[in-house]
mmCIF file of the N, C-alpha and C atoms, coordinates in Angstrom:
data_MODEL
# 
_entry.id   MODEL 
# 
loop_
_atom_site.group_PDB 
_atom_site.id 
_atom_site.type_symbol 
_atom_site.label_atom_id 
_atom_site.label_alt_id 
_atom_site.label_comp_id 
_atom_site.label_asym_id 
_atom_site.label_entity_id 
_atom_site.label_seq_id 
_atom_site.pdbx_PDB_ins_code 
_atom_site.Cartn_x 
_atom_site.Cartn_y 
_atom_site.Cartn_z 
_atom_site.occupancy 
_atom_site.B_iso_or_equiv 
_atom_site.pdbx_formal_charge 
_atom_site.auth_seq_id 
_atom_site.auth_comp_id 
_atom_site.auth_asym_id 
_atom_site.auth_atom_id 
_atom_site.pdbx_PDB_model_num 
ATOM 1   N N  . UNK A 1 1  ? -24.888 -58.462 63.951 1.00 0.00 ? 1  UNK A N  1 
ATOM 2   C CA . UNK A 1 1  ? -25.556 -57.689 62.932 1.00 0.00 ? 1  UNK A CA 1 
ATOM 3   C C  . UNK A 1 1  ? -24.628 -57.554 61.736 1.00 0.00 ? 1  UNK A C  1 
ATOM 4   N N  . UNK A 1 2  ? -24.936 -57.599 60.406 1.00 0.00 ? 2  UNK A N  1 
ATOM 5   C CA . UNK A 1 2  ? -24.138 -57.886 59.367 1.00 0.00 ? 2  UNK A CA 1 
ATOM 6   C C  . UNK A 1 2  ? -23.688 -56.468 59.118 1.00 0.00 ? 2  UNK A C  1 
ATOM 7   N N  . UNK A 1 3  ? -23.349 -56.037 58.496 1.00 0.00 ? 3  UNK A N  1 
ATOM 8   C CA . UNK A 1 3  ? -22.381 -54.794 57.851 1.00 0.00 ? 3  UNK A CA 1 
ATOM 9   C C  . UNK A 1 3  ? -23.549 -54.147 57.022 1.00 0.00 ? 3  UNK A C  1 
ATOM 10  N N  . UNK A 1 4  ? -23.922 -54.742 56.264 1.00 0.00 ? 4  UNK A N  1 
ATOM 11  C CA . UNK A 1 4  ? -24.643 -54.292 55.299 1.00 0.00 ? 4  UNK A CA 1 
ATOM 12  C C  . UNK A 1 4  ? -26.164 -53.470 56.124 1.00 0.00 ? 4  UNK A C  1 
ATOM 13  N N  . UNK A 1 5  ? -26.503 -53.564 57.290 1.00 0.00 ? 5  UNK A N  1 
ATOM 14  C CA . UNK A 1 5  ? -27.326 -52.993 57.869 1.00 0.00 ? 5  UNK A CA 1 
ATOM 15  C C  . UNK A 1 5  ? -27.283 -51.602 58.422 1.00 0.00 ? 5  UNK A C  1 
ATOM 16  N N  . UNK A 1 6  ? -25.905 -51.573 58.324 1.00 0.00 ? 6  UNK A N  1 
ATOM 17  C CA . UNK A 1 6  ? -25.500 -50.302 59.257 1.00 0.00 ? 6  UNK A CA 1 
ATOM 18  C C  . UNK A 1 6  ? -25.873 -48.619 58.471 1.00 0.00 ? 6  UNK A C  1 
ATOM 19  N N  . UNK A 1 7  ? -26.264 -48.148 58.977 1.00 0.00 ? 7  UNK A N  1 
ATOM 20  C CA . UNK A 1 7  ? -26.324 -46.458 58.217 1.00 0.00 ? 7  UNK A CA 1 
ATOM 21  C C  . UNK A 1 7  ? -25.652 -45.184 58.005 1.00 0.00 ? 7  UNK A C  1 
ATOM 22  N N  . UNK A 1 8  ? -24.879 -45.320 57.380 1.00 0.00 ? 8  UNK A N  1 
ATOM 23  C CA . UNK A 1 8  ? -24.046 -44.208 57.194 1.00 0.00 ? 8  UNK A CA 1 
ATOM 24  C C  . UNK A 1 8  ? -24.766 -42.799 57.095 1.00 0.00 ? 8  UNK A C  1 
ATOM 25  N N  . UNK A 1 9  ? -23.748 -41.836 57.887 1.00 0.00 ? 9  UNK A N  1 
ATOM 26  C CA . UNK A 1 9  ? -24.608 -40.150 57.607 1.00 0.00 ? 9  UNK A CA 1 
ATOM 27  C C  . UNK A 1 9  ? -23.199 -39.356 57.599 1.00 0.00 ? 9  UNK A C  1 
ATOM 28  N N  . UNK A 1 10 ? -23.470 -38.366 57.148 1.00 0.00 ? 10 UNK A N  1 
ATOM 29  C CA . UNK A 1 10 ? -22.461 -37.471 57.204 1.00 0.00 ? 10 UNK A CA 1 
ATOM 30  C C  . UNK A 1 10 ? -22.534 -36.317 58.407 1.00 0.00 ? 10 UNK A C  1 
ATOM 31  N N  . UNK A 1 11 ? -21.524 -36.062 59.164 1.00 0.00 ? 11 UNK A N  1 
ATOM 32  C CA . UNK A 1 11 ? -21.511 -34.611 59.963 1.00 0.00 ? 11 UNK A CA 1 
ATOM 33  C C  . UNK A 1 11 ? -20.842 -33.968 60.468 1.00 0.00 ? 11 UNK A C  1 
ATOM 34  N N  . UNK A 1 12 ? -20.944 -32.708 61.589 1.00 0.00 ? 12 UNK A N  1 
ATOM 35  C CA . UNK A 1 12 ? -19.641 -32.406 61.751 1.00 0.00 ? 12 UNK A CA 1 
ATOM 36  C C  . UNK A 1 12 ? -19.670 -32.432 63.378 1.00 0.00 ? 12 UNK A C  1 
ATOM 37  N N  . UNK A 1 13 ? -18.459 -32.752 64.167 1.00 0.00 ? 13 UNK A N  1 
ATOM 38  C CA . UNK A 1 13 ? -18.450 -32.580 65.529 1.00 0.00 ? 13 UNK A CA 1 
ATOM 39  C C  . UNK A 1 13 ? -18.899 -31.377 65.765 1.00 0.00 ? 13 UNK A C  1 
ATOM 40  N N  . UNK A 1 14 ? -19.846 -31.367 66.629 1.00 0.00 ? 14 UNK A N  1 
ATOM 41  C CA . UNK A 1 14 ? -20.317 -29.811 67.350 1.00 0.00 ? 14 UNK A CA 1 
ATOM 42  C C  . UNK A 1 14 ? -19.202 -29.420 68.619 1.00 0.00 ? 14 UNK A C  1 
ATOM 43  N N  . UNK A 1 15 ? -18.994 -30.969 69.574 1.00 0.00 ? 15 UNK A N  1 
ATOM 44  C CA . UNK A 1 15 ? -18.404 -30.642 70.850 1.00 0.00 ? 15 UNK A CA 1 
ATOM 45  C C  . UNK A 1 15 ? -17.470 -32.164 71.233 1.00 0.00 ? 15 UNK A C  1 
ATOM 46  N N  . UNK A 1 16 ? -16.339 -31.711 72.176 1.00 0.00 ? 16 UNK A N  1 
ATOM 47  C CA . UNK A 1 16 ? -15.934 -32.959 72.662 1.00 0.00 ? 16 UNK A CA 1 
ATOM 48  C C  . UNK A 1 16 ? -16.342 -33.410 74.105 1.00 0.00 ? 16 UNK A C  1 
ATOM 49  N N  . UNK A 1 17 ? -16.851 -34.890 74.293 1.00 0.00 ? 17 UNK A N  1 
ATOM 50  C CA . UNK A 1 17 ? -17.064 -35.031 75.609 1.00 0.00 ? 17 UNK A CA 1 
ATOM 51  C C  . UNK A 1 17 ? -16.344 -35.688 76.113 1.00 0.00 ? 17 UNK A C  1 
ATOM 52  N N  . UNK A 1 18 ? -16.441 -35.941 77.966 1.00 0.00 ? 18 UNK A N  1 
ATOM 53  C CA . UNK A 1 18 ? -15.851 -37.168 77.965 1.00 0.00 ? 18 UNK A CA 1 
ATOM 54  C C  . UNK A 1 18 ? -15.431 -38.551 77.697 1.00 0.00 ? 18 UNK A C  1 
ATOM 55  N N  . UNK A 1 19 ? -14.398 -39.717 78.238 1.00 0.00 ? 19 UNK A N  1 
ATOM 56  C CA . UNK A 1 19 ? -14.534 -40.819 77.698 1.00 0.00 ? 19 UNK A CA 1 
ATOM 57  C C  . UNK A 1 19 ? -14.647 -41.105 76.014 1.00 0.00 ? 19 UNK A C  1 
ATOM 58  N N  . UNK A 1 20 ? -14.124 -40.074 75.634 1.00 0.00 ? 20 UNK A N  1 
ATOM 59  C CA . UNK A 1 20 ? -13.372 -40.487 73.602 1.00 0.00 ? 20 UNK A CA 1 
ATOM 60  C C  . UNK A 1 20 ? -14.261 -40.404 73.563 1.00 0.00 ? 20 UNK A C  1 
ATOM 61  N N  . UNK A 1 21 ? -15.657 -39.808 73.515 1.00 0.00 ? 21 UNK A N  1 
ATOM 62  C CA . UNK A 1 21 ? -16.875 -39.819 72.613 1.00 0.00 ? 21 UNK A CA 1 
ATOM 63  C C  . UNK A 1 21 ? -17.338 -37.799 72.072 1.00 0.00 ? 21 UNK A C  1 
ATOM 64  N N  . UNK A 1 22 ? -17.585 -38.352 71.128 1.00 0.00 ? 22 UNK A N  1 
ATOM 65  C CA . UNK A 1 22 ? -18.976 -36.659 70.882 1.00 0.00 ? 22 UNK A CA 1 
ATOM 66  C C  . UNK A 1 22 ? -19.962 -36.434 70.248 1.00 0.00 ? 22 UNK A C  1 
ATOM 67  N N  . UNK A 1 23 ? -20.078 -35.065 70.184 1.00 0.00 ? 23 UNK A N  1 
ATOM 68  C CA . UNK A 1 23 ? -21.336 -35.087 70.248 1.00 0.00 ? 23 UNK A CA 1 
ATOM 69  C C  . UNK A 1 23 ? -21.222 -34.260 68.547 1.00 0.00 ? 23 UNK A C  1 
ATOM 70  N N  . UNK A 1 24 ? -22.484 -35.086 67.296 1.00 0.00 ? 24 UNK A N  1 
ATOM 71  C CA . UNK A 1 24 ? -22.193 -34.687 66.318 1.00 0.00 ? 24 UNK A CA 1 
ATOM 72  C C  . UNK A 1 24 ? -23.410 -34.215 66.143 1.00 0.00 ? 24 UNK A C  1 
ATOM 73  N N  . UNK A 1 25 ? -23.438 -33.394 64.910 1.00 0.00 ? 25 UNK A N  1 
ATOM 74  C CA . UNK A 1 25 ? -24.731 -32.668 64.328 1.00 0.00 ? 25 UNK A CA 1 
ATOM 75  C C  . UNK A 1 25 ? -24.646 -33.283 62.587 1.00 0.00 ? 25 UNK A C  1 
ATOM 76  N N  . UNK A 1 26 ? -25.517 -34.018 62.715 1.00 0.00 ? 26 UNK A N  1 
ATOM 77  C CA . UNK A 1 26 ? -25.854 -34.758 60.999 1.00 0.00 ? 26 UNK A CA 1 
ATOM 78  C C  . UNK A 1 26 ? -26.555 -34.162 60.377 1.00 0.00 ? 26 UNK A C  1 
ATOM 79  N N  . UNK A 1 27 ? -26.248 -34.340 59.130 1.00 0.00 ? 27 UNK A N  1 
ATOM 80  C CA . UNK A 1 27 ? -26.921 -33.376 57.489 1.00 0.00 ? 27 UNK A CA 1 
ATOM 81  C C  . UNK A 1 27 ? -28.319 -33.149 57.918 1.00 0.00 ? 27 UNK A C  1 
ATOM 82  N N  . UNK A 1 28 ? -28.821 -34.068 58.177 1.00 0.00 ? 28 UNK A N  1 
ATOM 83  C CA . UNK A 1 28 ? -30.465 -33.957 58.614 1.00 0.00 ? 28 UNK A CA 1 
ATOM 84  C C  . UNK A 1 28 ? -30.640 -33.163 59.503 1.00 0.00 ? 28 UNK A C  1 
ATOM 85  N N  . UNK A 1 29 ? -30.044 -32.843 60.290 1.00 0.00 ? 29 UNK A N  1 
ATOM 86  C CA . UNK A 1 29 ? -30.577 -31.727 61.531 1.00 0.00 ? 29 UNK A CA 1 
ATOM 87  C C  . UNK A 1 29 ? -30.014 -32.580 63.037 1.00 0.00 ? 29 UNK A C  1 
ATOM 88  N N  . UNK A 1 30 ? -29.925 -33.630 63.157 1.00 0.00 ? 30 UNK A N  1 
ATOM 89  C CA . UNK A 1 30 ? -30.519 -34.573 64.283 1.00 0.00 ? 30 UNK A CA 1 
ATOM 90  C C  . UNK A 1 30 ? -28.786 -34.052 64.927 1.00 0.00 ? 30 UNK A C  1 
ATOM 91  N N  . UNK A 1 31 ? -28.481 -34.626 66.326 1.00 0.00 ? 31 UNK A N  1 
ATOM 92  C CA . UNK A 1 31 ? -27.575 -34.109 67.263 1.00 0.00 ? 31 UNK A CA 1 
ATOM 93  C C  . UNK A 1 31 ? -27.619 -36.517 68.113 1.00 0.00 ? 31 UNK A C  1 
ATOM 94  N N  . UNK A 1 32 ? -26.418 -36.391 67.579 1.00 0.00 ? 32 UNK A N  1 
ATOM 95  C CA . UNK A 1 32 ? -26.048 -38.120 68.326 1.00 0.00 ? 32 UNK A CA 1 
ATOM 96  C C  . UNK A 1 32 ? -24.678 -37.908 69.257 1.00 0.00 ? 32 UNK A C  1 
ATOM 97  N N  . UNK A 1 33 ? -24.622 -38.845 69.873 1.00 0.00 ? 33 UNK A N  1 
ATOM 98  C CA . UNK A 1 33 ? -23.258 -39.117 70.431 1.00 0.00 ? 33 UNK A CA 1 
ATOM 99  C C  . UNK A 1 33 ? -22.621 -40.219 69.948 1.00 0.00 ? 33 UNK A C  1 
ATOM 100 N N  . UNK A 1 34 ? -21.607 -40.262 69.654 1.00 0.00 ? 34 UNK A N  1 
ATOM 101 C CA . UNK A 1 34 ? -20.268 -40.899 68.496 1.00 0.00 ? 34 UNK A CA 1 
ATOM 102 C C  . UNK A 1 34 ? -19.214 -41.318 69.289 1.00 0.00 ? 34 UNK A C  1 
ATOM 103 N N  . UNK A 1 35 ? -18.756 -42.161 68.988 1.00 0.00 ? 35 UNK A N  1 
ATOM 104 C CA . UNK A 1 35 ? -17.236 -42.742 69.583 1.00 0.00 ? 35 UNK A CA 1 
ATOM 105 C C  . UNK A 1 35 ? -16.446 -42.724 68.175 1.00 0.00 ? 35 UNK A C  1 
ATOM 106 N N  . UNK A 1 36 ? -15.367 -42.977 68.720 1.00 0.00 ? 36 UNK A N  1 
ATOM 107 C CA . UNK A 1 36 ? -14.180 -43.110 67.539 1.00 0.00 ? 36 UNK A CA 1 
ATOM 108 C C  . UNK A 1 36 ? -14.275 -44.564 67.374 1.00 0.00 ? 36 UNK A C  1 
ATOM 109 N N  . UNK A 1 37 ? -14.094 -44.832 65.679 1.00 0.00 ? 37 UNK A N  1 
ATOM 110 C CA . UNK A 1 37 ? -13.824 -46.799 65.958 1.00 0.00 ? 37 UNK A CA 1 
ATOM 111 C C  . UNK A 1 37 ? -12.472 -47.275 65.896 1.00 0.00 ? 37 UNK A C  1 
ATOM 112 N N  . UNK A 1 38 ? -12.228 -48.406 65.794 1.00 0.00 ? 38 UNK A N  1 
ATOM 113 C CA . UNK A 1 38 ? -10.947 -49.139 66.557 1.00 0.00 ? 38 UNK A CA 1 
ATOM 114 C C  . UNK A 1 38 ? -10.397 -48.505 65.934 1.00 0.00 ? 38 UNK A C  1 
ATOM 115 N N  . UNK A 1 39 ? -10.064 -48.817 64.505 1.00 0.00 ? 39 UNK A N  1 
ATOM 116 C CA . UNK A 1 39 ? -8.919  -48.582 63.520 1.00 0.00 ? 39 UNK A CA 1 
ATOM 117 C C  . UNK A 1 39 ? -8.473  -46.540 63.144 1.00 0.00 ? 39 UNK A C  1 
ATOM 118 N N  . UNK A 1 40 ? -9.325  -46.242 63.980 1.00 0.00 ? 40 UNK A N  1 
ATOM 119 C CA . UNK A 1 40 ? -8.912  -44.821 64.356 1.00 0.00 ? 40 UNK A CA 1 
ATOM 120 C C  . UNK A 1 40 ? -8.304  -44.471 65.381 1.00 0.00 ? 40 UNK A C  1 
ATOM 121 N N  . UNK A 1 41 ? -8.617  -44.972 66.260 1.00 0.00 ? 41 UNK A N  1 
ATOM 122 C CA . UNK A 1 41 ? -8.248  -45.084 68.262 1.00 0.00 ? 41 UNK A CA 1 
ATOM 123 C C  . UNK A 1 41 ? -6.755  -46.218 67.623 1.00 0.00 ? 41 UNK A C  1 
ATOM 124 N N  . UNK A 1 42 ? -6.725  -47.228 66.985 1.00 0.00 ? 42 UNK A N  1 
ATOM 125 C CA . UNK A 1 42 ? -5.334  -47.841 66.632 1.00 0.00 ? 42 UNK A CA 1 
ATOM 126 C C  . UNK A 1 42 ? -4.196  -47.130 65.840 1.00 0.00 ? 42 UNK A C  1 
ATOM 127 N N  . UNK A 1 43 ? -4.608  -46.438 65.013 1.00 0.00 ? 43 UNK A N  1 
ATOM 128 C CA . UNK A 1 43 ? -3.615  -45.209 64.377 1.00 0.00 ? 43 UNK A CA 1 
ATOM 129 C C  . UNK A 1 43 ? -3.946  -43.710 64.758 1.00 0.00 ? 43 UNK A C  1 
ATOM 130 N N  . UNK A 1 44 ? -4.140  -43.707 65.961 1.00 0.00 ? 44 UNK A N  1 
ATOM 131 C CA . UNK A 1 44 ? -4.178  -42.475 66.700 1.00 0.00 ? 44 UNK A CA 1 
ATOM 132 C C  . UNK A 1 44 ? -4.827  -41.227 65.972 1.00 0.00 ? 44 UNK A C  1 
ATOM 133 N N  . UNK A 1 45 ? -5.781  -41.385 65.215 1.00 0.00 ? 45 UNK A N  1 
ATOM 134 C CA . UNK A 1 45 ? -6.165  -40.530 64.471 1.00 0.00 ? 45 UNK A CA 1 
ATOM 135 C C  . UNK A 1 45 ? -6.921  -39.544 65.224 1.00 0.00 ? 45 UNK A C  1 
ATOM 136 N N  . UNK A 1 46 ? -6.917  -38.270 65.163 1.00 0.00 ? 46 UNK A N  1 
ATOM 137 C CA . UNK A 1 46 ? -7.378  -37.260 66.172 1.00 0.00 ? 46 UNK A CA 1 
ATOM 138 C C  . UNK A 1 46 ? -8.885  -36.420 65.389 1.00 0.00 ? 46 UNK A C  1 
ATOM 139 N N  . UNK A 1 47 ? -9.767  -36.348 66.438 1.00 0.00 ? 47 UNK A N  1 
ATOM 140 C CA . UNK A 1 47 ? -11.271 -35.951 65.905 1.00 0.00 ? 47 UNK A CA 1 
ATOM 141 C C  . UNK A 1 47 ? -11.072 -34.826 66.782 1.00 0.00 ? 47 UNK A C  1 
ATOM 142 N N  . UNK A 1 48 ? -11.270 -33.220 66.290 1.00 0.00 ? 48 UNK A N  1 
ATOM 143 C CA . UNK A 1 48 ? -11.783 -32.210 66.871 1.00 0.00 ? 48 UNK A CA 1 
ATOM 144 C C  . UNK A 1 48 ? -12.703 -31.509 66.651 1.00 0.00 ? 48 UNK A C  1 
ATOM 145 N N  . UNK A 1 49 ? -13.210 -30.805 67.554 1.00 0.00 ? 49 UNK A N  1 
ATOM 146 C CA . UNK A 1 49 ? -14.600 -29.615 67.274 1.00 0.00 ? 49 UNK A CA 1 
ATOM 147 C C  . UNK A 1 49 ? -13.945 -29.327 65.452 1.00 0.00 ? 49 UNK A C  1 
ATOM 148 N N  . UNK A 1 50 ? -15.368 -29.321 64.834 1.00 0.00 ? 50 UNK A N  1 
ATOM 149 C CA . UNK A 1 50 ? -15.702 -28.571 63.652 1.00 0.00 ? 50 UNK A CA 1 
ATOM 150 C C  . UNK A 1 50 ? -15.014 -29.032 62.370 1.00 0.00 ? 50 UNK A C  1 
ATOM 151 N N  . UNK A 1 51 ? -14.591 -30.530 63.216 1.00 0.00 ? 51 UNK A N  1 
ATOM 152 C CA . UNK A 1 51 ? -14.201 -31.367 62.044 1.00 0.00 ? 51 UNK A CA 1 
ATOM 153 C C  . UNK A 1 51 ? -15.248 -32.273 61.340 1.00 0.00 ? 51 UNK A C  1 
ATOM 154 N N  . UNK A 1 52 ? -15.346 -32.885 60.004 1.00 0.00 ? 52 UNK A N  1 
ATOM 155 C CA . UNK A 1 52 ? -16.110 -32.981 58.879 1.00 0.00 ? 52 UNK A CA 1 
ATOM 156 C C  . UNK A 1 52 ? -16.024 -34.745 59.033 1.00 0.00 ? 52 UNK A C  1 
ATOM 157 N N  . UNK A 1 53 ? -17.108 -35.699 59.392 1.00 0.00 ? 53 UNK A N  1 
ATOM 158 C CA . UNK A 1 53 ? -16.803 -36.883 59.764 1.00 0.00 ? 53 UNK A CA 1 
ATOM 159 C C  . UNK A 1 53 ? -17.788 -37.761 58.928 1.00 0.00 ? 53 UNK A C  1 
ATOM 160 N N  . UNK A 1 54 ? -18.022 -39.166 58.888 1.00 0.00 ? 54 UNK A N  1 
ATOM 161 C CA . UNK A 1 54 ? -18.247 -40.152 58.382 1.00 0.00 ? 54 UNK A CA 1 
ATOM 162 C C  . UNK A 1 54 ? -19.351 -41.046 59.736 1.00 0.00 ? 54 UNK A C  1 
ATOM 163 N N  . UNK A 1 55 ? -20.179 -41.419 59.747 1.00 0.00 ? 55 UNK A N  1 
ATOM 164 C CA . UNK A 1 55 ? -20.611 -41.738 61.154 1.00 0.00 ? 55 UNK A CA 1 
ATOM 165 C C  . UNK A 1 55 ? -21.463 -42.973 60.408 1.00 0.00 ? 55 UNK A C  1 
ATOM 166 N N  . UNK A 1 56 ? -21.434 -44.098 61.391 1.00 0.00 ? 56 UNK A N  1 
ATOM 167 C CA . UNK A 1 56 ? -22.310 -45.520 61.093 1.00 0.00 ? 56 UNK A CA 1 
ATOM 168 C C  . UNK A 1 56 ? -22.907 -45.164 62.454 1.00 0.00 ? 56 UNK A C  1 
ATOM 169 N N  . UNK A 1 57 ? -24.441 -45.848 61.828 1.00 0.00 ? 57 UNK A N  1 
ATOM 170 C CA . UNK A 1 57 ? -25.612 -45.940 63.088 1.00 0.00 ? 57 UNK A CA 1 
ATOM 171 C C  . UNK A 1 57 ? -25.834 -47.370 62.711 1.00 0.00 ? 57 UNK A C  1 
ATOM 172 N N  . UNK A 1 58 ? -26.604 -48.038 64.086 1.00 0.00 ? 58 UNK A N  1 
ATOM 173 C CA . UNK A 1 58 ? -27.667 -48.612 64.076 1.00 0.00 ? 58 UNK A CA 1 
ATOM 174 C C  . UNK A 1 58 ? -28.953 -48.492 63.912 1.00 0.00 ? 58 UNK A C  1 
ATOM 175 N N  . UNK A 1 59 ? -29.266 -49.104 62.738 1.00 0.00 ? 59 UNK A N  1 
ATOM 176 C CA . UNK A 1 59 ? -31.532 -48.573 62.929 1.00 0.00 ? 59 UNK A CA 1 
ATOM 177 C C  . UNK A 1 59 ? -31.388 -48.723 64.085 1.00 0.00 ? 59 UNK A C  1 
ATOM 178 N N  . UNK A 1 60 ? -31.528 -49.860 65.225 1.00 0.00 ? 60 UNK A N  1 
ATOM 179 C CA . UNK A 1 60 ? -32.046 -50.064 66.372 1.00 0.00 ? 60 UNK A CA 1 
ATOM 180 C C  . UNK A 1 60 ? -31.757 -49.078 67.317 1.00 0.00 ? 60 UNK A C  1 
ATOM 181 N N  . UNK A 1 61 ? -30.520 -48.223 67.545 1.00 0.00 ? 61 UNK A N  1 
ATOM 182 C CA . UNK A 1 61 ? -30.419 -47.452 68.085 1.00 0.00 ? 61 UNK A CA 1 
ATOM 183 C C  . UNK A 1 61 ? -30.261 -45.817 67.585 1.00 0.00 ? 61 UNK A C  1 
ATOM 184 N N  . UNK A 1 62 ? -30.920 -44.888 67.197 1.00 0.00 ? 62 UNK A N  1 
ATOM 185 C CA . UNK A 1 62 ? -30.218 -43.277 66.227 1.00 0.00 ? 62 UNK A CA 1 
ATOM 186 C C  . UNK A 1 62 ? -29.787 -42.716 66.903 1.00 0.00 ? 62 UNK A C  1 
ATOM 187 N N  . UNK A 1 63 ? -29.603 -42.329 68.512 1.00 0.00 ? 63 UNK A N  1 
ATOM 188 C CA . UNK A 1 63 ? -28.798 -41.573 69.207 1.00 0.00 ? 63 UNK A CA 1 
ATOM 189 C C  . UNK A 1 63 ? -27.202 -41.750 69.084 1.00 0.00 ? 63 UNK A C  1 
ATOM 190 N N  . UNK A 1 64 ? -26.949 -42.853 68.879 1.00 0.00 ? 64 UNK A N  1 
ATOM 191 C CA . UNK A 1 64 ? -25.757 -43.272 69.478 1.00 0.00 ? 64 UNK A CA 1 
ATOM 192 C C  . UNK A 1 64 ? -25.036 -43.958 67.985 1.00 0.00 ? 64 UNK A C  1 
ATOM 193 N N  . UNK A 1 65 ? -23.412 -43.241 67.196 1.00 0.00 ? 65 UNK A N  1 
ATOM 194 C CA . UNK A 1 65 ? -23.099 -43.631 66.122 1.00 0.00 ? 65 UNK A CA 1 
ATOM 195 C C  . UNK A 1 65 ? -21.486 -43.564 66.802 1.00 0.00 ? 65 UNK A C  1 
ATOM 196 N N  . UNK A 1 66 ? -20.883 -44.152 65.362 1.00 0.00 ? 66 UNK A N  1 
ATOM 197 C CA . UNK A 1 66 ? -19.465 -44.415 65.714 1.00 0.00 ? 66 UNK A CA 1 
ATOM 198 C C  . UNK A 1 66 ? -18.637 -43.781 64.501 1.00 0.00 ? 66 UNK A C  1 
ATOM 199 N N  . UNK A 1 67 ? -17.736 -43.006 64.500 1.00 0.00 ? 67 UNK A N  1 
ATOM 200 C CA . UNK A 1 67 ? -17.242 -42.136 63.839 1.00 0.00 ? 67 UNK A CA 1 
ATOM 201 C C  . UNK A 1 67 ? -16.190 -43.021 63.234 1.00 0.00 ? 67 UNK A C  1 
ATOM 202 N N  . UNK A 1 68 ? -16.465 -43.485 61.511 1.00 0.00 ? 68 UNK A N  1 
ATOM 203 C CA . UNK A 1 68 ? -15.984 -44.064 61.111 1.00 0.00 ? 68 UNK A CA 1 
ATOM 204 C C  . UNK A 1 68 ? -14.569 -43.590 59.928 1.00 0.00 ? 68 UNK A C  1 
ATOM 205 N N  . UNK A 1 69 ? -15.044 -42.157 59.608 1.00 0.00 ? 69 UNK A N  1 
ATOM 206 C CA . UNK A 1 69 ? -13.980 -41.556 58.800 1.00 0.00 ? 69 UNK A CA 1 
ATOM 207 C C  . UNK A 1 69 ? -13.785 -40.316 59.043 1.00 0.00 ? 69 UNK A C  1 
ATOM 208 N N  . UNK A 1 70 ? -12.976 -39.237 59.336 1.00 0.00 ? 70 UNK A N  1 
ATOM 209 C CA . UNK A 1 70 ? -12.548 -37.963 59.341 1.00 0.00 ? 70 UNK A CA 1 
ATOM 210 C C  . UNK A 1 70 ? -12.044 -37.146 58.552 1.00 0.00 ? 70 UNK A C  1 
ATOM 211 N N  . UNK A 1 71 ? -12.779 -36.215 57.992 1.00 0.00 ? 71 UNK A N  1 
ATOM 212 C CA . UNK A 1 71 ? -13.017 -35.676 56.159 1.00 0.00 ? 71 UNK A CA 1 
ATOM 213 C C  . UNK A 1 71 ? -11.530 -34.882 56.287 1.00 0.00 ? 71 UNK A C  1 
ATOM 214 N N  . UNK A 1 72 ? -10.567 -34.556 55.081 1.00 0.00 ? 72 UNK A N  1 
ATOM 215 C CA . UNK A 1 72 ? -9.880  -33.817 55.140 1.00 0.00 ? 72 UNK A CA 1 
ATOM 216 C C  . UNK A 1 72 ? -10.220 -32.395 54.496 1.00 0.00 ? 72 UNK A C  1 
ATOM 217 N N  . UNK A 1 73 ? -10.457 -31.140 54.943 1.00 0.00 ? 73 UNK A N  1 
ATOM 218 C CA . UNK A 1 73 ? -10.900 -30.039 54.537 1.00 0.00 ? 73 UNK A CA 1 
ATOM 219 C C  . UNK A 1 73 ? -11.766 -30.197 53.007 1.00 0.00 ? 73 UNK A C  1 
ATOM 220 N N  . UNK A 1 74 ? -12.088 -31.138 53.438 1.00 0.00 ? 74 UNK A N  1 
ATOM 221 C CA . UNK A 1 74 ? -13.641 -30.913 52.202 1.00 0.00 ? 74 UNK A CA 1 
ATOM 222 C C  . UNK A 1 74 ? -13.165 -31.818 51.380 1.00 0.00 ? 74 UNK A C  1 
ATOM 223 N N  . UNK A 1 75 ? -12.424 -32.830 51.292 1.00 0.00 ? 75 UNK A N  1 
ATOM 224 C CA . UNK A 1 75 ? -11.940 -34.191 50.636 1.00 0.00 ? 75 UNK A CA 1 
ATOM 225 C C  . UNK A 1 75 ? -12.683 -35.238 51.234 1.00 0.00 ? 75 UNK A C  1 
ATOM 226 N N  . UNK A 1 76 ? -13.664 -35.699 50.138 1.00 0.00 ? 76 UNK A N  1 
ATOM 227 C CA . UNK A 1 76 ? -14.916 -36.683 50.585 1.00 0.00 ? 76 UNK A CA 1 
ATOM 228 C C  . UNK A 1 76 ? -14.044 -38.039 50.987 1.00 0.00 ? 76 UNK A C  1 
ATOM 229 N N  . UNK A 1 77 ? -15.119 -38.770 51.167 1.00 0.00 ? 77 UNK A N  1 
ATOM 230 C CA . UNK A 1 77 ? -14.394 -40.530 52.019 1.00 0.00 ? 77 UNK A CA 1 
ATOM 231 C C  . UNK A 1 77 ? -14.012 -41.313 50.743 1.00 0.00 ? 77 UNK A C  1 
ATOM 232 N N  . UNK A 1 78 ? -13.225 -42.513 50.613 1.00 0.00 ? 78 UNK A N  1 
ATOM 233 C CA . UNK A 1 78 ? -12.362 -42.826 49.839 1.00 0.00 ? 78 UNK A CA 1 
ATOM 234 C C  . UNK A 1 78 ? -14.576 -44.314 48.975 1.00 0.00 ? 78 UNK A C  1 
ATOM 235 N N  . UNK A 1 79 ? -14.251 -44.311 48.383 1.00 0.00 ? 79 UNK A N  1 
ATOM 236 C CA . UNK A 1 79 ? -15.325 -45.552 48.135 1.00 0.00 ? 79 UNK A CA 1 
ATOM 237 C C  . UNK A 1 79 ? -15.023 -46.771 48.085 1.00 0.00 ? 79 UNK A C  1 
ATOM 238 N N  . UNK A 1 80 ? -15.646 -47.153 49.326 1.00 0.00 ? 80 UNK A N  1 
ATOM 239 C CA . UNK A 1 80 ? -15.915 -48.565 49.300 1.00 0.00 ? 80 UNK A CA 1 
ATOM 240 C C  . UNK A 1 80 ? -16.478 -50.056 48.391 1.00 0.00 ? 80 UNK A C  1 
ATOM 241 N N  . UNK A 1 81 ? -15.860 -50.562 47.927 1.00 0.00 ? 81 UNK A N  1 
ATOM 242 C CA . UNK A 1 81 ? -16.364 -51.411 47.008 1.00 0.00 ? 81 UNK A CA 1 
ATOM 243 C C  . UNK A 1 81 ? -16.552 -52.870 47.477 1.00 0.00 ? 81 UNK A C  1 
# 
């Protein structure tokens, strides 16, 4: 699936679960489960409850997103060009 398909949302961790994943609550209302992606899990970057995140979905799947950036106290994501 190309890059350009993927859906970005904004939200914040509600909870941590097992197995590096959680559980987020997005701008819209909706509640998914999230993993961390590589290049976060590779520079050890740490996701906790009530932190401010970046999340890619699949259309094909909306439950299930991957936590692509971790906001710093209200410092938006850098833009992609």
């Amino acid at each position: 699936m190309a890059k350009e398909e993927l859906l970005e949302f904004k939200g914040k961790v509600v909870e941590l679960l097992p197995n590096a994943t959680f559980r987020v609550l997005l701008e819209n209302g909706h509640e998914i489960i999230a993993y961390t992606s590589g290049k976060m899990r590779k520079n050890r970057i740490r996701v906790l409850a009530g932190d401010d995140v970046t999340v890619e979905m699949t259309p094909y799947d909306l439950s299930k997103g991957r936590v692509k950036h971790r906001h710093k106290d209200g410092i938006p994501a850098p833009v992609e060009e």
